[in-house]
C-alpha positions in Angstrom: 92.2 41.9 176.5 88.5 42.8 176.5 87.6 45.4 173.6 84.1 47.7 173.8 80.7 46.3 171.7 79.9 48.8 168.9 76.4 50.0 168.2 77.8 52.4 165.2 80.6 51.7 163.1 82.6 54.8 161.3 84.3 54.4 158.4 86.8 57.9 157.5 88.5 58.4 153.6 90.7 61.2 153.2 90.8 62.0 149.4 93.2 64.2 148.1 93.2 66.9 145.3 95.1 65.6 141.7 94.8 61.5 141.9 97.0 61.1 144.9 96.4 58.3 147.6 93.1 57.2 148.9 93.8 57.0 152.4 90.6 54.8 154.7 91.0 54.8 158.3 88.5 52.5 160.2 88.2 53.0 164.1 88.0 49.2 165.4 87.5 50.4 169.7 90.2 48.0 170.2 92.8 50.4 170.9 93.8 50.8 167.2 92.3 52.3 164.2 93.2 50.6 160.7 94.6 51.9 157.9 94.6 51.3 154.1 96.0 53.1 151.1 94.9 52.2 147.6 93.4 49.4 149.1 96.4 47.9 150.7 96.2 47.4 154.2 99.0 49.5 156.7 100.3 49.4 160.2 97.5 49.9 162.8 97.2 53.3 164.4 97.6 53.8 167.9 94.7 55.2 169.2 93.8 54.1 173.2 92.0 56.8 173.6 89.5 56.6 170.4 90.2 60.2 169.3 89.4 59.3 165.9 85.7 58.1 166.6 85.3 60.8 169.3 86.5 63.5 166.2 83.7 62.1 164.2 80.9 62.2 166.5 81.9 65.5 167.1 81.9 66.4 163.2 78.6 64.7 162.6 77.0 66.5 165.8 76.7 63.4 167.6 76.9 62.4 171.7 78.9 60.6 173.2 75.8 58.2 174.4 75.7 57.4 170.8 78.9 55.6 171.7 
């Protein structure tokens, strides 16, 4: 399987309110985004379509050339 070159990388942490999980999901272009809580590393995400790197180019008011 062939995966896409990066020229950005996105990293994503979700913090919640009150000390509960730190949640880091990292979009890899290879069809999966990765996960860790706490620092321990989860079950890849599903994500063919890179939704979550397309969400934050859209949040930080990026292209889609800057791909």
């Amino acid at each position: 399987m062939s995966c896409p070159a990066f020229d950005a990388e996105y990293h994503v942490t979700f913090t919640a309110r009150g000390g509960h999980s730190l949640v880091a999901v990292d979009p890899t272009g290879c069809l999966t985004d990765s996960v860790t809580v706490n620092g321990t590393t989860q079950p890849p995400l599903w994500d063919p379509m890179n939704r979550l790197s397309d969400a934050v180019r859209k949040l930080l008011g990026l292209s889609r050339r800057h791909r």
